[in-house]
N, C-alpha and C positions, 0 to 999 in steps of 0.2 A: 955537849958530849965531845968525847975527843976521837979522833982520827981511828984509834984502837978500839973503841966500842963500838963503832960502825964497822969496824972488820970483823968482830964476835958478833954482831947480829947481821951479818951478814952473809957467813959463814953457818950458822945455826937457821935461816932461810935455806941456805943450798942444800944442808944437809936433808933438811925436812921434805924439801923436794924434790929428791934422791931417792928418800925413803917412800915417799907418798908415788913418784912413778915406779918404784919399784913393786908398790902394792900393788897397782893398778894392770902392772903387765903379770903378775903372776895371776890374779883373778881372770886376765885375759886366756892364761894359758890353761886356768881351769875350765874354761869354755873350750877348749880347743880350740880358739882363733889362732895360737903363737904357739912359738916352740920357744919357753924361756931360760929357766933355772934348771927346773926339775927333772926335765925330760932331754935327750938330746937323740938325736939322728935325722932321719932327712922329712923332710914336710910331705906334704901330701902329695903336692903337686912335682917333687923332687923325686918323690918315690917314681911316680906314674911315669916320670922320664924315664929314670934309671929303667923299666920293666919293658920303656917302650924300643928303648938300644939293643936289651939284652934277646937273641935269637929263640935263646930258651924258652924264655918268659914267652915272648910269641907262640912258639909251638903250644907252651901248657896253657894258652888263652884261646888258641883255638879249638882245641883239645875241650875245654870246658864251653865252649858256645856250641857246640859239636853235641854234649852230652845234653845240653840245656834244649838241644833243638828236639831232640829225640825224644828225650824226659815231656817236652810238650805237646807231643801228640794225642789227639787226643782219643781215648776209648770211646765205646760206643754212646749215646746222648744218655742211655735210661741209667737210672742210681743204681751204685753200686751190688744194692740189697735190695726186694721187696719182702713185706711183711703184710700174709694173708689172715689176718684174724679170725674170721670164721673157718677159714680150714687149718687155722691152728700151722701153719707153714713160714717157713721163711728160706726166699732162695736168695745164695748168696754167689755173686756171680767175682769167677775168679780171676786170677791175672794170666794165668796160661792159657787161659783158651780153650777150658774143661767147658761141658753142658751145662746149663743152672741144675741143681739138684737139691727137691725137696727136703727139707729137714726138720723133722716133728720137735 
């Protein structure tokens, strides 16, 4: 073989493994590991920067661990509802802070 068909199959290697990582990182990106072709702006961990400079961002994350703490407190231990079947009852105990009150 001459000098020039070693540069066509040589060539036609590169290309193929151009192509074949080029598969391999978009499957990648379908997992969410990479940010490739299809998608562009900042990574994960780029973002998490970006929100951790910005003051604002600070305030609306306190703001939200603020509400998340509140949101977890907890009501009193017994279930929401009891249901008396022989007397045909069911109290349903509410979020304001009303009396339980039977309901036929």
């Amino acid at each position: 073989m001459t000098n020039t068909a070693w540069q066509v199959i040589g060539l036609a290697v590169l290309a193929g493994a151009i192509f074949l990582a080029d598969r391999v990182l978009l499957w990648m990106e379908s997992r969410g590991w990479i940010y490739w072709r299809r998608r562009k702006g900042l990574t994960a961990m780029g973002a998490d920067l970006m929100q951790d400079l910005s003051p604002a961002a600070q305030a609306q994350r306190r703001a939200l661990e603020q509400e998340r703490v509140r949101k977890n407190v907890r009501p009193a231990e017994e279930p929401p509802f009891q249901v008396d079947l022989d007397a045909k009852v069911v109290r349903i105990r509410t979020t304001t802070g009303e009396r339980d009150r039977p309901r036929p």
